[in-house]
C-alpha positions as CSV (number, residue, x, y, z in Angstrom):
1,X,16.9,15.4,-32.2
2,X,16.2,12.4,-30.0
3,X,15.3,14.2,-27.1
4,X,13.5,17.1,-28.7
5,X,10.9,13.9,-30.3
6,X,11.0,12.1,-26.7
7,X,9.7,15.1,-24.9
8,X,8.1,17.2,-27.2
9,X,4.3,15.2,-27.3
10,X,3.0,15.0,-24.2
11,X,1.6,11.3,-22.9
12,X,4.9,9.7,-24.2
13,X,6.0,10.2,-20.5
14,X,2.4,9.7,-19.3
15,X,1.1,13.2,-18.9
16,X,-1.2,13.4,-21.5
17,X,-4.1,15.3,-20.4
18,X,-7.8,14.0,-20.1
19,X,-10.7,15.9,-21.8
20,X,-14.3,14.3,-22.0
21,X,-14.2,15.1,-25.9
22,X,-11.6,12.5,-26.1
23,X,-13.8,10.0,-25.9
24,X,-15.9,10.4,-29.5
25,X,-13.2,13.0,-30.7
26,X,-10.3,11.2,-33.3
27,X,-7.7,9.6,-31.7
28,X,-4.9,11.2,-31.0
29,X,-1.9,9.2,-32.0
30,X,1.9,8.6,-31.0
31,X,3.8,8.8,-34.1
32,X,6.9,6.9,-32.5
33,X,4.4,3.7,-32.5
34,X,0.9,4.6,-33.9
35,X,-0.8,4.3,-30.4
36,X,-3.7,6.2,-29.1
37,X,-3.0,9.1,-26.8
38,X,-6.1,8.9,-25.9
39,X,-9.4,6.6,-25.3
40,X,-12.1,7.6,-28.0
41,X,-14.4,4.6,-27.2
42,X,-17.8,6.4,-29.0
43,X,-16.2,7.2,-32.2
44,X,-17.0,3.8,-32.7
45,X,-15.7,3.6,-36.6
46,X,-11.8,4.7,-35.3
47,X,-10.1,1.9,-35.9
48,X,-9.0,2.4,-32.3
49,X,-12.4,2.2,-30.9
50,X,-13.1,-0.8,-33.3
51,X,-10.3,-2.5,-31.7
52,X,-11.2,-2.3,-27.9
53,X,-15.0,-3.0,-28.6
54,X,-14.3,-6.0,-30.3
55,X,-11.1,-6.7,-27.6
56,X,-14.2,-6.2,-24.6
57,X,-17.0,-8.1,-26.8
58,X,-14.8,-11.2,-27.3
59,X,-13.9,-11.6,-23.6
60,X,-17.5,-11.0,-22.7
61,X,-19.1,-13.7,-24.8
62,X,-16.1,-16.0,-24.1
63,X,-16.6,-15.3,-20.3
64,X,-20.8,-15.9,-20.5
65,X,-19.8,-19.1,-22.0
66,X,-17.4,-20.3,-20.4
67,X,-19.4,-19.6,-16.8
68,X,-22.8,-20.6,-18.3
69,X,-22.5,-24.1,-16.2
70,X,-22.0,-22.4,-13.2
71,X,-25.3,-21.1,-11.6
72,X,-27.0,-24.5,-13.5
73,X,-24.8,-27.0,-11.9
74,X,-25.6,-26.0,-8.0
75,X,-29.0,-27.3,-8.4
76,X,-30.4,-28.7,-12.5
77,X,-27.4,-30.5,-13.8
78,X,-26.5,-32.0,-10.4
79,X,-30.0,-33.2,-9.7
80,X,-29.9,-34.5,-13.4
81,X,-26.7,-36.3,-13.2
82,X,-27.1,-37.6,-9.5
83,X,-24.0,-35.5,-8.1
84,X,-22.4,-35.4,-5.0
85,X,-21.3,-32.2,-3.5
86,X,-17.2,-33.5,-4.1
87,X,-18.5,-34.1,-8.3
88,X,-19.5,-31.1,-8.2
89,X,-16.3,-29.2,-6.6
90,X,-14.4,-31.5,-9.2
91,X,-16.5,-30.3,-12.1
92,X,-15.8,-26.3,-11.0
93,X,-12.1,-27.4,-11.1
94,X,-12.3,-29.0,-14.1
95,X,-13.8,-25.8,-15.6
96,X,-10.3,-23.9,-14.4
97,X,-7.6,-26.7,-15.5
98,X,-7.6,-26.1,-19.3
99,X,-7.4,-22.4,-19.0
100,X,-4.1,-21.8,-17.6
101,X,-2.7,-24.0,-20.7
102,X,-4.3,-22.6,-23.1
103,X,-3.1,-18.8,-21.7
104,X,0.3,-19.8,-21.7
105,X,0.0,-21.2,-25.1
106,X,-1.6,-17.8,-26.2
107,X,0.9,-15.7,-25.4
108,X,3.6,-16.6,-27.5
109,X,0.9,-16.8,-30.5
110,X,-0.2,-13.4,-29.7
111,X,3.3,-12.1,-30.5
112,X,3.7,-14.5,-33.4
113,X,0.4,-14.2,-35.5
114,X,-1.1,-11.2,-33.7
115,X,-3.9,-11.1,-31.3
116,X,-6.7,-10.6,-33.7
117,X,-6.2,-14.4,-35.6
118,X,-6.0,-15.9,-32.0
119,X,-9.0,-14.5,-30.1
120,X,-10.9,-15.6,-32.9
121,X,-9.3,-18.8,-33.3
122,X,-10.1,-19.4,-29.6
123,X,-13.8,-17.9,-29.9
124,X,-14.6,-20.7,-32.4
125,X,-12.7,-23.9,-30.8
126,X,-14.7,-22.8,-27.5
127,X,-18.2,-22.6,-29.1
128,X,-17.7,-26.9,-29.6
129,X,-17.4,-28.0,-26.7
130,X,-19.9,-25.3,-25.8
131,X,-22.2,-27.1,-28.4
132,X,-21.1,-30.7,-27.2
133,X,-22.4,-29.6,-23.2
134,X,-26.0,-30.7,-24.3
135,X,-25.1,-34.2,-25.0
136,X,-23.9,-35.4,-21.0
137,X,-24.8,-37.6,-19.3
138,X,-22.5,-38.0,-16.5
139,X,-19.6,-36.6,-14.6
140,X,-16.7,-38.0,-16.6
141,X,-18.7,-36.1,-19.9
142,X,-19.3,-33.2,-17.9
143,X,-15.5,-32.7,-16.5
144,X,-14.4,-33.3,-20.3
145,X,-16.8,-30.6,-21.6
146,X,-15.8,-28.1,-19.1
147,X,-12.4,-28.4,-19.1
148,X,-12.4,-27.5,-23.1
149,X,-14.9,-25.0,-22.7
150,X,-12.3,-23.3,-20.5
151,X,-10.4,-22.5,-23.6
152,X,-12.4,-19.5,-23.4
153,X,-10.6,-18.7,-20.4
154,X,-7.7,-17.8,-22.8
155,X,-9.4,-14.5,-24.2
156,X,-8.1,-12.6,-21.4
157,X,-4.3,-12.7,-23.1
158,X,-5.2,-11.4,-27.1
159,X,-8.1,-9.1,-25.2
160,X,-4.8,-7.5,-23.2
161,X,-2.4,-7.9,-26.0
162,X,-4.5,-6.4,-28.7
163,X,-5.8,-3.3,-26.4
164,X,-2.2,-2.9,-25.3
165,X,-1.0,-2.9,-29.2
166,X,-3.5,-0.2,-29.4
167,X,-3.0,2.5,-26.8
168,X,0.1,3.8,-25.4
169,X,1.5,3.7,-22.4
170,X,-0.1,6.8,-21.0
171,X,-3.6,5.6,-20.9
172,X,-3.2,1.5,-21.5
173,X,-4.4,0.9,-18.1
174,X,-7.5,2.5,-18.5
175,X,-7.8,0.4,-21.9
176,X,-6.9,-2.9,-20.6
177,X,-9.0,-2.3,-17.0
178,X,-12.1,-1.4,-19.0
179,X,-11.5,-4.0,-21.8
180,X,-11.1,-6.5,-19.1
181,X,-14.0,-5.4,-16.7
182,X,-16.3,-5.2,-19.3
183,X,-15.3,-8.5,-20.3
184,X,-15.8,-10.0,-17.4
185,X,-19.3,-9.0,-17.2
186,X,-20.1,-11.9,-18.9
187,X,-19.5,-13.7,-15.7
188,X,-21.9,-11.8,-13.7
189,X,-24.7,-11.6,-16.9
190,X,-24.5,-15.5,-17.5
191,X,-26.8,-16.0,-14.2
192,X,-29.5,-14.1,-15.4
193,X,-29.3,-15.2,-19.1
194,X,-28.6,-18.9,-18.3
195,X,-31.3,-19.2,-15.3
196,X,-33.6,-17.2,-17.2
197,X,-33.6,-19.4,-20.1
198,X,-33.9,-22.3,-17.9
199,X,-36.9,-21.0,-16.2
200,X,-38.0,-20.2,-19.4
201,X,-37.9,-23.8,-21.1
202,X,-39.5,-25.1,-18.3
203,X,-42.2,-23.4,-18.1
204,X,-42.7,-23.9,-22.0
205,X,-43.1,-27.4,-21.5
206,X,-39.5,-28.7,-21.5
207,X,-38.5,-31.5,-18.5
208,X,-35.2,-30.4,-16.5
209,X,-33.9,-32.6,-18.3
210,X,-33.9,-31.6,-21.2
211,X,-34.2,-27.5,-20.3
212,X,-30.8,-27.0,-19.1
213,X,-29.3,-29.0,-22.4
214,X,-31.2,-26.9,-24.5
215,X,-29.5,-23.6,-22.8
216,X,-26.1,-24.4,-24.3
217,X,-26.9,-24.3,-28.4
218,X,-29.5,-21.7,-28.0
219,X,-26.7,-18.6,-26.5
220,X,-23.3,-19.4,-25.5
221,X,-22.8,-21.2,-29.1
222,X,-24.4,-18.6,-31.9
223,X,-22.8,-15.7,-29.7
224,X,-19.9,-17.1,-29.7
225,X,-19.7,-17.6,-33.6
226,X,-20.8,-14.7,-34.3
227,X,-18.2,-12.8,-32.6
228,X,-15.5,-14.5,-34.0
229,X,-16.9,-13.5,-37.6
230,X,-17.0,-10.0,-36.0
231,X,-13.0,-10.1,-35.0
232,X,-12.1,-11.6,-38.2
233,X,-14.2,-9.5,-40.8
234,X,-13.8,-6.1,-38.8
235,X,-11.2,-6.2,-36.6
236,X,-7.4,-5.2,-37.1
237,X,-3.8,-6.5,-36.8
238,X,-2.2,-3.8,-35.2
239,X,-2.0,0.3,-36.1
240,X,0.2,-0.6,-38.8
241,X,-2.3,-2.6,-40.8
242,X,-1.4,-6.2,-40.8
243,X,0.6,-8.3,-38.5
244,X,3.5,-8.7,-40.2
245,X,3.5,-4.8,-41.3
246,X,4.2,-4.1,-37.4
247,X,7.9,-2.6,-37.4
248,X,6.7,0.0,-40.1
249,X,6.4,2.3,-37.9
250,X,9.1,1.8,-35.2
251,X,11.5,1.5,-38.3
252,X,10.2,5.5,-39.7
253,X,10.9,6.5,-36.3
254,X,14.4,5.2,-36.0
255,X,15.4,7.1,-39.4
256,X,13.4,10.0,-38.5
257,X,15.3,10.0,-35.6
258,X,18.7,9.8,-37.1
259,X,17.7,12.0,-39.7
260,X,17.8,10.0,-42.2
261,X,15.0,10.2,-45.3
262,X,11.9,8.1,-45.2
263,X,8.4,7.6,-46.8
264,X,5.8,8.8,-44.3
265,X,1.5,8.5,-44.7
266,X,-0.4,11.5,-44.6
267,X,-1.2,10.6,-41.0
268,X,2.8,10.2,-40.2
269,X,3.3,13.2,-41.7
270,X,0.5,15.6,-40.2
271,X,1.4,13.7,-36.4
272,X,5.1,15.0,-37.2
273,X,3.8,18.2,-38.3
274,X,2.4,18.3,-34.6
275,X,5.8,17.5,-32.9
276,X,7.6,20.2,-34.8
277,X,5.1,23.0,-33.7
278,X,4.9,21.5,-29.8
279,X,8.4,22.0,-30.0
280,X,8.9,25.4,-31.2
281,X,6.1,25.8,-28.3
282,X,7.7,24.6,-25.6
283,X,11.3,24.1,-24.8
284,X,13.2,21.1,-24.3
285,X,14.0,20.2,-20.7
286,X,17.5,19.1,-19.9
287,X,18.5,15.8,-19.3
288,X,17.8,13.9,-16.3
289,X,15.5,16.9,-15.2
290,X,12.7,16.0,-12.4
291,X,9.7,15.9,-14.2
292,X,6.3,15.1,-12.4
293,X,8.4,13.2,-9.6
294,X,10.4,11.1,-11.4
295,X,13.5,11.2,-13.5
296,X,13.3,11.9,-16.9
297,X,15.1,8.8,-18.8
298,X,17.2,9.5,-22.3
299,X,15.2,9.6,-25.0
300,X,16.9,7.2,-26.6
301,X,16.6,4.2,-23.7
302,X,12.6,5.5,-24.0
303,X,12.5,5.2,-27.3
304,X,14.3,2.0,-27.4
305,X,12.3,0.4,-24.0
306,X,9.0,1.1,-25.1
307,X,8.3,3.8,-27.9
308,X,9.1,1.7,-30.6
309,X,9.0,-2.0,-29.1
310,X,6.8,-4.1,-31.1
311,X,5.8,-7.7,-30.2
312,X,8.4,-10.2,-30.9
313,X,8.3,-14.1,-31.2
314,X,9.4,-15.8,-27.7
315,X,12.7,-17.5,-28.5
316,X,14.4,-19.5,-25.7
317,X,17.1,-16.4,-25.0
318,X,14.0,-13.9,-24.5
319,X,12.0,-16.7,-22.4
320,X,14.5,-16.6,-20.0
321,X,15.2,-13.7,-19.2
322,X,11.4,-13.3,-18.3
323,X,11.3,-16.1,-16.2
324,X,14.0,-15.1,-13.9
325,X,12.6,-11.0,-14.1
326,X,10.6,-10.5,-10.2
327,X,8.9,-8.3,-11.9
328,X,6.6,-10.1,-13.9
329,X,6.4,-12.7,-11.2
330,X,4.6,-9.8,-9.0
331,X,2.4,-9.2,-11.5
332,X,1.6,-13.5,-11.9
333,X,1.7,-13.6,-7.9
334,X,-1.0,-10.5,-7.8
335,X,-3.3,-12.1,-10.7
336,X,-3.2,-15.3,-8.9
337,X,-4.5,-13.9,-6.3
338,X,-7.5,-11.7,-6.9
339,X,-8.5,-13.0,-10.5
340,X,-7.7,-16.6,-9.0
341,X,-10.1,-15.8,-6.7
342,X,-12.6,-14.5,-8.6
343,X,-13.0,-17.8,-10.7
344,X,-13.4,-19.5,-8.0
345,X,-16.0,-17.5,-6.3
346,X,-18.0,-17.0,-9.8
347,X,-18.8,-21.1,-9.6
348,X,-18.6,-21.4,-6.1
349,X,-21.0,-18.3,-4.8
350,X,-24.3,-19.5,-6.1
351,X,-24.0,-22.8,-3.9
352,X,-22.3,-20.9,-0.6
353,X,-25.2,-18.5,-0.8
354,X,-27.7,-20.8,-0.8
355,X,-26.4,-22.9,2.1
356,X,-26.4,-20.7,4.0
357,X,-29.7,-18.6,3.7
358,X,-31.7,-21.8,1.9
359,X,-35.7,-21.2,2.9
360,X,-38.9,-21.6,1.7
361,X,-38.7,-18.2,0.3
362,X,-35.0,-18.5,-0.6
363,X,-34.3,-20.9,-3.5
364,X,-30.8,-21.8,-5.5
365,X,-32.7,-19.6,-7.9
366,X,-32.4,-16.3,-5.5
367,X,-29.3,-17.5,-4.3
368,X,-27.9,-17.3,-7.9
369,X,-28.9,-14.4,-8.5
370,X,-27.7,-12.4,-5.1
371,X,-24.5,-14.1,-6.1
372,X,-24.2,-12.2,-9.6
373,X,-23.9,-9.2,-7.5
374,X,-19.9,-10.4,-7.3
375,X,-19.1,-10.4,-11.1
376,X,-21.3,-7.8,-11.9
377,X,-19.1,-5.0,-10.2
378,X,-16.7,-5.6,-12.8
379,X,-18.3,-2.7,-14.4
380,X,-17.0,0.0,-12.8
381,X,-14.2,-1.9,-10.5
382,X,-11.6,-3.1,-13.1
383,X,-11.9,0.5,-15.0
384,X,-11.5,2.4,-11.8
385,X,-8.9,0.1,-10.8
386,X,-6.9,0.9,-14.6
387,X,-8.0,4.9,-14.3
388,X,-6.5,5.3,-10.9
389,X,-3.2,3.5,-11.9
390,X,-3.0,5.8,-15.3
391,X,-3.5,9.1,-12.9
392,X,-1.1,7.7,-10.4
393,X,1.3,7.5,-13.3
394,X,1.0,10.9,-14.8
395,X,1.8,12.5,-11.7
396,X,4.2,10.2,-9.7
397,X,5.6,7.6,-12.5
398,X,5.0,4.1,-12.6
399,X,6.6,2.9,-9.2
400,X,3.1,4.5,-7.8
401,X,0.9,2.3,-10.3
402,X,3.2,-0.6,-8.8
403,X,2.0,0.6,-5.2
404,X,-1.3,1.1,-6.3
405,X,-1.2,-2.9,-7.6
406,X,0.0,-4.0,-4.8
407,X,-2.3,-2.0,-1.7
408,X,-5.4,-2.9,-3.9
409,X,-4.4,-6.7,-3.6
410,X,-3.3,-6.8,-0.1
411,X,-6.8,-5.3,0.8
412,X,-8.6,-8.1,-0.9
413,X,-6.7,-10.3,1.1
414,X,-7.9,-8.3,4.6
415,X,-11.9,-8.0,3.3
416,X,-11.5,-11.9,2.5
417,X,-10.3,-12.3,6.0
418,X,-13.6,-9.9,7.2
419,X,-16.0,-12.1,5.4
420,X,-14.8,-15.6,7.3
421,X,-14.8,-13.9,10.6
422,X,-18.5,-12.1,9.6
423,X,-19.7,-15.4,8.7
424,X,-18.0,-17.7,11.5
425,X,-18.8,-15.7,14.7
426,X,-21.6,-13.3,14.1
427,X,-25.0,-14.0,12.9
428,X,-24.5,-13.6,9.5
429,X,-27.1,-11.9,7.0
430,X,-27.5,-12.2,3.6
431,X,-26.9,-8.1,3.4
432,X,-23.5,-8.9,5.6
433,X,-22.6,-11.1,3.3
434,X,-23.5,-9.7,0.0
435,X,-21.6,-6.3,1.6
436,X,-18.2,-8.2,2.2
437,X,-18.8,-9.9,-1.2
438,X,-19.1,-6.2,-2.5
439,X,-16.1,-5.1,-0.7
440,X,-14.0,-7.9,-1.9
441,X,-14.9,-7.5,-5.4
442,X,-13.9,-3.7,-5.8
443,X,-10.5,-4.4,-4.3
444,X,-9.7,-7.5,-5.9
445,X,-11.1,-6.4,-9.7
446,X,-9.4,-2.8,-8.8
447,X,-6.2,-4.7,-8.7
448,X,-7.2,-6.5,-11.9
449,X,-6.9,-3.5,-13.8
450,X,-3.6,-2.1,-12.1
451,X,-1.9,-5.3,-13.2
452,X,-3.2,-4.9,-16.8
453,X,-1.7,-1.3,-16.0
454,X,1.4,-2.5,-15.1
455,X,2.5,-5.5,-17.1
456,X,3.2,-4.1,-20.3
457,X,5.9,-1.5,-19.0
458,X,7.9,-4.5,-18.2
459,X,8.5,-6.4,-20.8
460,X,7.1,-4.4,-24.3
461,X,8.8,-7.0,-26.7
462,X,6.9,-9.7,-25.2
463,X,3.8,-8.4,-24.4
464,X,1.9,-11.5,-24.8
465,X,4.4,-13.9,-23.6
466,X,3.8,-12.0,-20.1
467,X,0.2,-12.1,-20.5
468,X,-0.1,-15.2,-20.8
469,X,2.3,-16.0,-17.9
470,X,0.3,-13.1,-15.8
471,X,-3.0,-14.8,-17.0
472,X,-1.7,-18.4,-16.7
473,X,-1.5,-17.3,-12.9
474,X,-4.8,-16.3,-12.6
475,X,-6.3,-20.0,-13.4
476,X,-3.7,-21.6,-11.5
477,X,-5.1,-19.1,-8.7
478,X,-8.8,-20.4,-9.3
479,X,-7.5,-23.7,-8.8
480,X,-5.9,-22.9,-5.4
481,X,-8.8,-21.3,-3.8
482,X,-11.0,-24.0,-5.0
483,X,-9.2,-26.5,-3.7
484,X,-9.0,-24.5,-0.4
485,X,-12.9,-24.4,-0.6
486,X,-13.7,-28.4,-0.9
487,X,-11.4,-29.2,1.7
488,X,-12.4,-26.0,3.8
489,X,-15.9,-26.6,3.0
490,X,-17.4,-26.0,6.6
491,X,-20.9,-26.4,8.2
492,X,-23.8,-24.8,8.9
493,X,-25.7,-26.3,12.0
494,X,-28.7,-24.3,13.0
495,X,-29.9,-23.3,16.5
496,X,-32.0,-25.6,18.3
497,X,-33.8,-25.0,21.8
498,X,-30.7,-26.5,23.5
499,X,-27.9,-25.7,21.1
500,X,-26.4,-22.0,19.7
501,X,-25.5,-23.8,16.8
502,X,-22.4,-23.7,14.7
503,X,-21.0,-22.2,11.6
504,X,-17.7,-22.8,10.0
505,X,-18.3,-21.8,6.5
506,X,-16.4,-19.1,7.2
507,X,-13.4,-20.8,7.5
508,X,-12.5,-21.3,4.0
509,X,-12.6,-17.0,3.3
510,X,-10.2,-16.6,6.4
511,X,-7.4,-19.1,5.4
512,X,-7.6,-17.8,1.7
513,X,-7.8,-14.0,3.2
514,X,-4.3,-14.8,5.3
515,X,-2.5,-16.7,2.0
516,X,-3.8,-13.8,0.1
517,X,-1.9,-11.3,2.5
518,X,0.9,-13.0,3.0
519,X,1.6,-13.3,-1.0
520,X,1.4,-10.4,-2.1
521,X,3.6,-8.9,1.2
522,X,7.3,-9.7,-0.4
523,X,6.9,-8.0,-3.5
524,X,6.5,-4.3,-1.6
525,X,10.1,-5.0,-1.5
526,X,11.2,-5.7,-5.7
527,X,12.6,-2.6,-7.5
528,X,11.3,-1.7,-10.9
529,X,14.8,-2.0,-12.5
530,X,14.3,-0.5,-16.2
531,X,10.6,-0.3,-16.7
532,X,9.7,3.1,-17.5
């Protein structure tokens, strides 16, 4: 009986098919733990549906907030506040530190309360110091303010722990990679809504003084808000209703499964309706067949690894075990790296740019814009980066999603190189540049979404324990590069009639393009153990 339910629906060892209709067709649900089969993002009243939009539209408002400083600070708030170029590398960390604590914190309440309660909860304590941001008036206030505002930061773990509650296994990458991508587009949009309402104050009347305050109350704040109202009024716990409701349907299965009697839904009963016709349909391989590459596992170590695993609260016997597993420590190492990267380069692009093509017809104005081009590719580069990982897994099994993680990664690491070599010993254009940039992006948010892909085969009790560890790693990233970038900063000295001139902005890409390489090396190396 065990084996006949393991193998008889298809996508419960990641070959469900793909059809278009999927995506505004009803979900098609795995009775073993009431996930989606599928990805039915237009059928936007399925409570599936519901839960990723809401999942994408909280990490996109918390991201346009929480980078709304950036493309202000390179020129309006630093000529407001009298900054000097090291202020203003201090304020871009300060704008990282809080995050990382906060993630770590979110994890564990993920599994505890559920992920809806705490992206809200985070959505309104970030819209404060959001509000607060109008009201400094120097670099101690505006450290303070971003540091709290990078509570937003947190998002990212109830956006990955609520998707991945949501969808199963067979196509949670290509949940998580688009909920995340999408997400992320907040990074990239924030230039042109934050500069645009600049421009626009100040040419209603308002001084720069007052113009860039007056940004901060006027989006980031009511959107924020508003959102939050949106997670708490529409949103839901988990397939199973509420939070605490959770093992409802993990504990069905288990007596289904041992045949003993049990209350199922309509929905329960027409989904096991389904399994007993597939399996008059199809027979039963044997055990430990090859299927699609790989080894079949038991049913019942599926069942019991990830089928019916439901989030659990993180106790000190199930902490450790995840902090000595090399597993999840890949997947830290590989966030670290590319989202650690991106973070830095979201607040530190506008002011590179404009160094080094500053003209009369170049302002920080253009400069912040050309540098949007970075975070907007999240639109299609995290979702390809979770499709690819899903299609790798239906047809080779997860150690290729792994692979997939890990060559997207190391790439980043060897177009980061590219770009401080472009930049250091060629004459470098702004189409050079913006091209590396591009190139860097697609393999660095590609590997963003294989790592939302991958983490939750590891660990499926803990789901956002390792989130938040996996996303922890990613701030502590944005630190490290940032840090590498004020004390790499470089110079630009222009050609005179008796010098070539110099450039050593570069410098800064090269070093972080060789740590990159080098990190993510080792971990070609670590087995997969029991992840399935």
């Amino acid at each position: 009986m065990e084996r006949e339910i393991a193998n008889s629906h298809p996508g419960q060892t990641g070959e469900h098919k793909f059809q278009w209709s999927s995506l505004w067709k009803k979900a098609e649900v795995n009775p073993l733990n009431g996930k989606s089969f599928t990805f039915p993002i237009f059928r936007f009243w399925d409570m599936y549906s519901t839960t990723f939009w809401l999942a994408t539209l909280g990490f996109f408002v918390a991201f346009l907030s929480w980078f709304a400083f950036s493309p202000l600070v390179p020129e309006a708030v630093r000529d407001d506040l009298g900054l000097s170029p090291a202020e203003v590398v201090n304020s871009n960390l300060a704008a990282l530190g809080g995050t990382a604590i906060v993630r770590l914190i979110a994890g564990p309440a993920c599994d505890r309360y559920g992920p809806r309660k705490v992206m809200a909860g985070l959505l309104i304590l970030g819209a404060i110091p959001s509000g607060l941001a109008a009201l400094v008036t120097n670099i101690g206030q505006l450290e303070a303010v971003r540091f709290f505002i990078s509570i937003l930061g947190g998002t990212f773990v109830p956006t990955q722990a609520w998707t991945t509650t949501f969808f199963d296994k067979s196509i949670v990458g290509t949940a998580n990679a688009f909920a995340g991508g999408w997400g992320n587009l907040g990074g990239g949009v924030t230039v042109a809504v934050m500069i645009g309402l600049y421009e626009r104050f100040i040419h209603s009347g308002l001084s720069p003084h007052m113009a860039w305050r007056v940004c901060f109350p006027s989006v980031p704040v009511p959107c924020l808000l508003l959102v939050a109202g949106m997670v708490l009024l529409l949103g839901r716990d988990h397939p199973a209703g509420k939070w605490a409701n959770r093992h409802q349907l993990s504990g069905s299965t288990v007596a289904v499964l041992q045949g003993q009697p049990v209350n199922l839904d309509a929905d329960e009963m027409a989904a096991q309706e389904r399994i007993d016709s597939d399996k008059e349909k199809a027979p039963v391989p044997p055990l430990g067949s090859q299927h699609h590459g790989r080894s079949d596992p038991t049913a019942s170590n599926m069942v019991a690894s990830v089928d019916i695993a439901q989030s659990e609260p993180l106790t000190l016997k199930t902490l450790l075990p995840i902090l000595a597993d090399l597993r999840v420590w890949m997947c830290f190492v590989c966030y670290l790296l590319t989202f650690g990267l991106e973070t830095a380069l979201d607040a530190g692009l506008p002011g590179l740019i404009n160094t080094l093509f500053a003209s009369s017809t170049f302002n920080h104005v253009d400069a912040a814009y050309a540098a949007s081009t970075y975070g907007l590719l999240n639109i299609f580069a995290r979702p390809v980066g979770g499709i690819i990982a899903d299609m790798l897994y239906s047809r080779f099994g997860l150690k290729a999603k792994v692979w997939w993680l890990l060559g997207t990664a190391l790439s980043q690491g060897v177009a980061m190189i590219g770009l401080g070599m472009y930049i250091n010993y060629s004459n470098a254009t702004l189409g050079g540049v913006i091209g590396f940039i591009v190139l860097i992006a697609t393999t660095g948010f590609a590997a963003n979404g294989a790592c939302y892909a991958v983490y939750g085969h590891l660990r499926p009790k803990n789901i956002g324990a390792v989130a938040g560890l996996v996303g922890a790693g990613g701030n502590i990233g944005g630190l490290f590069y940032t840090l590498i970038f004020r004390y790499q900063p470089g110079v630009r000295v222009p050609p005179t009639a008796t010098s070539a001139g110099s450039n050593t902005l570069g410098t800064k890409f090269w070093i972080s393009g060789v740590v990159n390489f080098v990190g993510v090396l080792p971990f070609f190396f670590v087995g997969l153990g029991d992840a399935v």
